[in-house]
C-alpha positions in Angstrom: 4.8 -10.6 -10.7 5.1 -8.1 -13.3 4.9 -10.6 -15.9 2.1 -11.6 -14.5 0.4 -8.6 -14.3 1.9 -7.5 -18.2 0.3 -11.0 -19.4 -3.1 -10.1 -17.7 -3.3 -6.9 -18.9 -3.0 -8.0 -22.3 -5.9 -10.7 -22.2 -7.7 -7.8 -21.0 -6.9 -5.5 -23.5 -7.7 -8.2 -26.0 -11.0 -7.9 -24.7 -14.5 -5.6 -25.3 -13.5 -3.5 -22.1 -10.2 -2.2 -21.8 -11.2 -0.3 -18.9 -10.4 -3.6 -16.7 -6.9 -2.9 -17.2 -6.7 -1.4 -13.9 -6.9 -4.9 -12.4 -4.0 -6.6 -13.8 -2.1 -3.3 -14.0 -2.3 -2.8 -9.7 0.0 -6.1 -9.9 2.5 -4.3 -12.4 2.4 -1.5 -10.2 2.8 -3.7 -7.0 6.0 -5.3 -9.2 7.6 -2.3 -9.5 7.1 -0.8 -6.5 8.8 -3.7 -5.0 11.5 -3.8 -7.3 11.9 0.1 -6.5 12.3 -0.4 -3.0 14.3 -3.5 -3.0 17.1 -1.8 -5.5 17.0 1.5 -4.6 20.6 3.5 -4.5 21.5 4.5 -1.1 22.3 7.7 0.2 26.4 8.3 1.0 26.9 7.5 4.3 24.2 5.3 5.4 24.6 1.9 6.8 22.1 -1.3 6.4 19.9 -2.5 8.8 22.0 -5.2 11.0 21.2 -8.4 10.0 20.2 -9.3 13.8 18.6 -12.5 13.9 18.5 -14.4 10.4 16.2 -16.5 11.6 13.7 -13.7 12.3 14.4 -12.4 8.8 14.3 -15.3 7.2 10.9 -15.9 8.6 9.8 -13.0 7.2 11.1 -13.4 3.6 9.5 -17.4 3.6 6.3 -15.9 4.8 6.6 -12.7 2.4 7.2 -15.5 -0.3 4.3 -18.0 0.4 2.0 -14.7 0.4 3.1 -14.2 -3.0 3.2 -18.0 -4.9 -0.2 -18.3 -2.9 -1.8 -15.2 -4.7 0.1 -15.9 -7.8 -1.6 -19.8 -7.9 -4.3 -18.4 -7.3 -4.5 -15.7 -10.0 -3.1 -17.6 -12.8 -5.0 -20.9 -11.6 -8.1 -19.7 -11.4 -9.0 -16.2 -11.7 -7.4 -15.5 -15.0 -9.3 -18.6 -16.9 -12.4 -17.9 -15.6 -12.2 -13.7 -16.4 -10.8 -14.5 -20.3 -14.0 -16.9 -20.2 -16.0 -13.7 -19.0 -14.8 -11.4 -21.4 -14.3 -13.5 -24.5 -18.4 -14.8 -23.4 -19.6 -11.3 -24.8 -19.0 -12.2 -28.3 -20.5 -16.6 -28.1 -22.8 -17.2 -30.2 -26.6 -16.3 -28.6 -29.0 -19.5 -29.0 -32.6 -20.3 -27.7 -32.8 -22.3 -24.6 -35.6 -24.4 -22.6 -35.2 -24.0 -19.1 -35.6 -27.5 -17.2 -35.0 -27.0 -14.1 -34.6 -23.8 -11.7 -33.8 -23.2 -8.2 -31.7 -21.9 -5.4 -29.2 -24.7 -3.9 -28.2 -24.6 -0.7 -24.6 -25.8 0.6 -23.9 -26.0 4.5 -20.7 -25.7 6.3 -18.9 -24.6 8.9 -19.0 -21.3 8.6 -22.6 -21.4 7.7 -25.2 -21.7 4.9 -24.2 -20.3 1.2 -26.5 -20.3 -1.9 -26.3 -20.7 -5.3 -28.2 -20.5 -9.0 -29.2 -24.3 -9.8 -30.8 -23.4 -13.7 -30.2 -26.3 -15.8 -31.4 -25.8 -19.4 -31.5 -27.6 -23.5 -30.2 -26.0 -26.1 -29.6 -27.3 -30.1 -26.4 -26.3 -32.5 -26.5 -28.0 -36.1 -29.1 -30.3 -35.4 -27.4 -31.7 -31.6 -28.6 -30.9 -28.1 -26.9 -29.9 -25.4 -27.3 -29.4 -21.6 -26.2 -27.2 -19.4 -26.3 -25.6 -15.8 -23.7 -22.8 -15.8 -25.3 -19.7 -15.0 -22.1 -17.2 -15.1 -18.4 -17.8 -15.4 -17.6 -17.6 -12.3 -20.4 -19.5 -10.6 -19.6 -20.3 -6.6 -22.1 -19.6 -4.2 -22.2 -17.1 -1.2 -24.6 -15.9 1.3 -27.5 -14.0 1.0 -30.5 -16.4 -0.7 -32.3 -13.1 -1.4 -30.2 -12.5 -4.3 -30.3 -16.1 -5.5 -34.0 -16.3 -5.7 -34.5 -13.1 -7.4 -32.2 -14.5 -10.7 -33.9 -17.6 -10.3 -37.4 -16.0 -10.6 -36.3 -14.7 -14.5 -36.1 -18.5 -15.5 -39.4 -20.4 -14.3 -38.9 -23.8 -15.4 -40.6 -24.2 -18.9 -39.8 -21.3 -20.5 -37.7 -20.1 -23.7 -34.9 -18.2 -22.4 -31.5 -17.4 -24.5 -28.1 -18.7 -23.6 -24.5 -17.9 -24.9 -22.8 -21.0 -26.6 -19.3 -21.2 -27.3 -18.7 -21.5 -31.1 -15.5 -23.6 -30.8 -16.9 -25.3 -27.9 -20.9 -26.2 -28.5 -20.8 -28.3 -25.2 -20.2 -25.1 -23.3 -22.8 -22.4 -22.8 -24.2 -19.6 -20.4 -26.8 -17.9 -19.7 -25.3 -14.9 -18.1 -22.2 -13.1 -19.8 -19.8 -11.3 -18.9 -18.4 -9.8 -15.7 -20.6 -10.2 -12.5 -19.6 -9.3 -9.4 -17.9 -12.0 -8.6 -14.7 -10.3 -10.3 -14.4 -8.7 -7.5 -12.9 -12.0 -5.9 -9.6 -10.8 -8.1 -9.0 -8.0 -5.6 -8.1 -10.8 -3.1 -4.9 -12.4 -5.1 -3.9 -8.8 -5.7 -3.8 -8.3 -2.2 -2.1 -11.0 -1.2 0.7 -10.9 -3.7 1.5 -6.9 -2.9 1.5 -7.8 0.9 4.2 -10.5 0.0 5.9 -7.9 -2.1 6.0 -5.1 0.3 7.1 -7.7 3.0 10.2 -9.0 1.1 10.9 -5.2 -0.3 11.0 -4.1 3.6 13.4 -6.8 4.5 15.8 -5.8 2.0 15.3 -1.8 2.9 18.3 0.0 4.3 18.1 2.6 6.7 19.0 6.0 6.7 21.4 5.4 9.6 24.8 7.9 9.2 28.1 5.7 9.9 29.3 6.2 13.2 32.9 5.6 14.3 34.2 2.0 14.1 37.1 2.1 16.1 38.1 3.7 19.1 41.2 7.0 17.9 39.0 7.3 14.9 37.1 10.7 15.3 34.0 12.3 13.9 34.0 14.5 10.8 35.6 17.7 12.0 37.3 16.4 15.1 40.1 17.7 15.7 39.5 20.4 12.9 37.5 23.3 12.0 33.8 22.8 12.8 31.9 21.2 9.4 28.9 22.6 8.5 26.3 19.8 7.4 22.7 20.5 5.1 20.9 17.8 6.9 18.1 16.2 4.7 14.3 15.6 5.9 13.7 12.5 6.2 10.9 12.6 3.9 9.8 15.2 1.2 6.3 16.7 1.5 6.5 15.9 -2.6 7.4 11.8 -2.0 4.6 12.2 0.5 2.1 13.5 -1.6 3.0 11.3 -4.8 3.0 8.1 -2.6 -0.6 8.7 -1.5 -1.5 10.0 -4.4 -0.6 6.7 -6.8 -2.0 4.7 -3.9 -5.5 6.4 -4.0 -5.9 6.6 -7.8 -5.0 2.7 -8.0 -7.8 2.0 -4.8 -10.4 4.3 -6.2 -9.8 3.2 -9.6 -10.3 -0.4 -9.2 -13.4 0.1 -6.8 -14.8 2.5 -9.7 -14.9 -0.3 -11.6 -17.2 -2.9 -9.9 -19.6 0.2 -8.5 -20.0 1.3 -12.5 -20.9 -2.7 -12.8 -23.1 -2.2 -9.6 -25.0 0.5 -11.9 -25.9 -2.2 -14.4 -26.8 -5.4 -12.3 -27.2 -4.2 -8.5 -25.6 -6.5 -6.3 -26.9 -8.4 -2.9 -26.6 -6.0 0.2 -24.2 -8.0 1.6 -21.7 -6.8 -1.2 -23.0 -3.3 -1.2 -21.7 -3.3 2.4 -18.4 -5.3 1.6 -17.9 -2.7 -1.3 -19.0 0.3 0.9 -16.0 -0.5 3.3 -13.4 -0.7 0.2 -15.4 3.1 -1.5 -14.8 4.7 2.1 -11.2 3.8 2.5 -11.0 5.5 -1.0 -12.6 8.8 -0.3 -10.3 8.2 3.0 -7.1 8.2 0.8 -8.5 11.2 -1.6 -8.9 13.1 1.7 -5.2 12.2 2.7 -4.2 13.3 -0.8 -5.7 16.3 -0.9 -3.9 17.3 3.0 -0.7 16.4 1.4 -1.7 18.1 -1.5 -1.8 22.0 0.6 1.1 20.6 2.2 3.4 21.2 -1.1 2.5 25.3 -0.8 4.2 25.3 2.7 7.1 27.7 3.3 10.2 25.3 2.7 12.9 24.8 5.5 16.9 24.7 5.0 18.2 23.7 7.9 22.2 23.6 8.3 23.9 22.0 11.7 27.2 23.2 12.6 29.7 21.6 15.2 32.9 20.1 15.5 31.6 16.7 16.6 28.0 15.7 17.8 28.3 13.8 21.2 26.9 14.5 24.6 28.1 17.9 26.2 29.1 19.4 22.7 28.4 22.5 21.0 26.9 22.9 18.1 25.0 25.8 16.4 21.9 25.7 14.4 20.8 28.1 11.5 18.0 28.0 9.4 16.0 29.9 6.6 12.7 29.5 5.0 11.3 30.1 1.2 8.0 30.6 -0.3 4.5 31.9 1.5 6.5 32.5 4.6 4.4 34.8 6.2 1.6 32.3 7.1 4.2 30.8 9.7 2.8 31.8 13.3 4.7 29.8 15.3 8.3 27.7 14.8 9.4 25.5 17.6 13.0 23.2 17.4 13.7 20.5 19.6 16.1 17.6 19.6 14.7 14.2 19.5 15.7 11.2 20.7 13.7 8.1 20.1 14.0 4.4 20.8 12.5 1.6 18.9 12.8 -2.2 20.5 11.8 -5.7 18.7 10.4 -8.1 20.7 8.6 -11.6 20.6 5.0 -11.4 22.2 4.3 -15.1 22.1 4.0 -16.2 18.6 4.8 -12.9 17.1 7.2 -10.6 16.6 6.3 -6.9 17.9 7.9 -3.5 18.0 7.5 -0.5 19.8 9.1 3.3 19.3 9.1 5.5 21.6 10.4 9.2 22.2 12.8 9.3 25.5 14.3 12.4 25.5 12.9 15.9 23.7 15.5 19.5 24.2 14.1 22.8 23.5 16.4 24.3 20.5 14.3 27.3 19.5 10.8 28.7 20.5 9.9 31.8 18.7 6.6 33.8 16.9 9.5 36.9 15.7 8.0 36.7 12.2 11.8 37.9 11.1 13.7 35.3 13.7 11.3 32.5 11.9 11.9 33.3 8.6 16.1 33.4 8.9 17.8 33.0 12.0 20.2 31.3 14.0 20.4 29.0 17.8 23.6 28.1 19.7 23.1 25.6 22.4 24.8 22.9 23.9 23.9 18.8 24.2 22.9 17.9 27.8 25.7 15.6 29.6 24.5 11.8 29.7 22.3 11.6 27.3 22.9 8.2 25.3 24.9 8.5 21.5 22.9 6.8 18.5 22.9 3.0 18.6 22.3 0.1 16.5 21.7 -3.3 16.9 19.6 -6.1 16.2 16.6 -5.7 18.4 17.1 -2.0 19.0 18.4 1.4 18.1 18.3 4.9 19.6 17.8 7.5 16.6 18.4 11.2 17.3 16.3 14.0 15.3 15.8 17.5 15.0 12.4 18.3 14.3 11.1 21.2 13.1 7.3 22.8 13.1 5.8 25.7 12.0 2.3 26.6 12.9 -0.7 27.7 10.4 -3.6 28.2 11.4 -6.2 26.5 9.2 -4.1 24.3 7.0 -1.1 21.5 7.6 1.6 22.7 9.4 5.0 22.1 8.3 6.7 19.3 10.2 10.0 18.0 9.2 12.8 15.6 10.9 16.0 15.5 10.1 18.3 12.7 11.4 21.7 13.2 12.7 24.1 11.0 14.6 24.7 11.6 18.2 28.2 10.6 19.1 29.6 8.5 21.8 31.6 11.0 24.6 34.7 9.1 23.7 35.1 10.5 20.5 34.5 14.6 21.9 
């Protein structure tokens, strides 16, 4: 994929606008990501997702894989040819024309009517003439006759027009060159093949699962010792956050950047304008989602350390923490354990899943702007409640999450994962 991409991008380059760039370069940047995900070093202590049933995953991989050969074909098949014909079209050779014949052609189907620009037309190189009816590059039809009609009104039949013939190729000409709008069809290969990525990258993902006990005699860290103090890691960073939205939005907003500057020069049909519209909102969408995370990075930050002598149901532990930076915008800081279940399931032909939060203890409640900023809570596990599990169509995870209220900006909201476990062991 990323050779793809790398060999795209410098066809592109090659050509009069190296702007376009951004096209080929979202599947480099779809590559990598996967490749990033797929082969990224895992933290000490963590355990893979359980294979559960390979069939399931396999599923997912073949699928992952036919999204990505599928967008691939269809890239290298036939969008690359015919957007090297677009670009490298800027520089053939321009050449008067007679226009023959001109219309709108109609082509029914199921899914409706389409149109497209019928324009055949006579042109002479070195003394030979030549015939053509290729309008664009990219030709195709699509709905809306509106749009049709008014090109087709520029070439009444019986006029002197000017084509664009291809120097090494006299046989093959235009009358439009160029990008149209109908580069934007390259968006949909794109999409496909960084769906197929992501897919396969997620089912090679590991988990951030700590490793529980495997044998019954074999005790926790600390058992039967001192109590351990652990620094327990949020699950994710406010920074990852932010970069990850960030890349994602300038890569969206980029591309769609393109095709409304082209909109500037050649409006498009309103049906487009209204396809494109959706794409430009989900942009400003991401921007606004960038910019949250953005004020998120001048939160106060939370250290969090968790000491016991063995996490399991009834034990003790005790929970200190401290906070850095603009601390004195925290209101309010609540601490509660977590405890959430997510299940797998087949709903007819697909494969669903659910998570759900089953349990929720109070650690710490407090508006003390002192207790807030550094402080300490002792407490004790309720009796019952069920250890961390694992398995293929389900797990139990336990967190503590913290949250500290501002008023008029994001709050800060962290998890941290820990492993609950079984009484056994305590």
């Amino acid at each position: 994929m990323i050779g793809i991409g790398l060999v795209a991008s410098i066809g592109v380059l090659r050509g009069s606008r190296p702007v376009l760039f951004l096209i080929p370069g979202l599947v480099v940047a779809a590559g990598v990501l996967g490749l990033t995900l797929v082969w990224r070093k895992r933290r000490p202590g963590t355990v893979s997702v359980p294979k559960g049933s390979r069939r399931g995953i396999a599923g997912l991989r073949f699928l992952a894989l036919m999204f990505v050969v599928m967008g691939g074909a269809f890239l290298v098949l036939w969008y690359l040819p015919m957007l090297k014909t677009s670009l490298s079209s800027m520089k053939w050779n321009e050449t008067p024309c007679l226009i023959l014949t001109s219309g709108v052609r109609e082509h029914s189907g199921r899914n409706g009517t389409t149109y497209s620009v019928d324009i055949s037309y006579r042109y002479t190189v070195e003394g030979r003439e030549y015939e053509s009816r290729r309008y664009s590059s990219f030709g195709g039809s699509s709905s809306g006759r509106a749009g049709k009609q008014s090109v087709v009104a520029q070439y009444p039949v019986g006029s002197q027009r000017v084509c664009f013939v291809n120097p090494e190729n006299p046989s093959e000409a235009l009358l439009k060159p160029g990008l149209g709008w109908e580069a934007f069809l390259g968006l949909f290969p794109l999409l496909f093949m960084g769906i197929g990525v992501l897919l396969l990258a997620g089912s090679f993902r590991k988990t951030g699962f700590q490793r529980a006990p495997s044998g019954i005699g074999e005790a926790p860290p600390g058992q039967g010792n001192l109590p351990f103090t652990d620094d327990l890691k949020g699950e994710t960073s406010p920074r990852s956050r932010f970069v990850s939205i960030l890349v994602t939005a300038l890569i969206w907003n980029g591309i769609v950047a393109v095709f409304i500057w082209k909109a500037m020069e050649d409006p498009p049909e309103a049906g487009m304008v209204f396809f494109l519209g959706i794409f430009a909102v989900v942009g400003l969408g991401l921007l606004v989602a960038a910019g949250y995370s953005a004020l998120a990075l001048l939160n106060p930050r939370c250290h969090v350390q968790l000491t016991s002598s063995g996490l399991a149901p009834g034990a003790e532990y005790a929970i200190s923490w401290s906070f850095s930076g603009a601390t004195r915008r925290l209101e309010r800081l609540r601490m509660v354990w977590e405890g959430r279940e997510q299940v797998a399931y087949r709903s007819g032909k697909s494969n669903k899943s659910k998570r759900v939060v089953f349990a929720r203890f109070l650690v710490a409640d407090m508006t003390d702007p002192l207790e807030m900023i550094q402080s300490a809570a002792h407490g004790r596990l309720p009796e019952g409640i069920p250890p961390s599990f694992e398995a293929p169509d389900n797990k139990l995870i336990w967190v503590l999450r913290v949250h500290g209220t501002i008023s008029r900006w994001p709050d800060v909201d962290e998890s941290y994962q820990v492993t609950v476990f079984p009484k056994l062991w305590q």
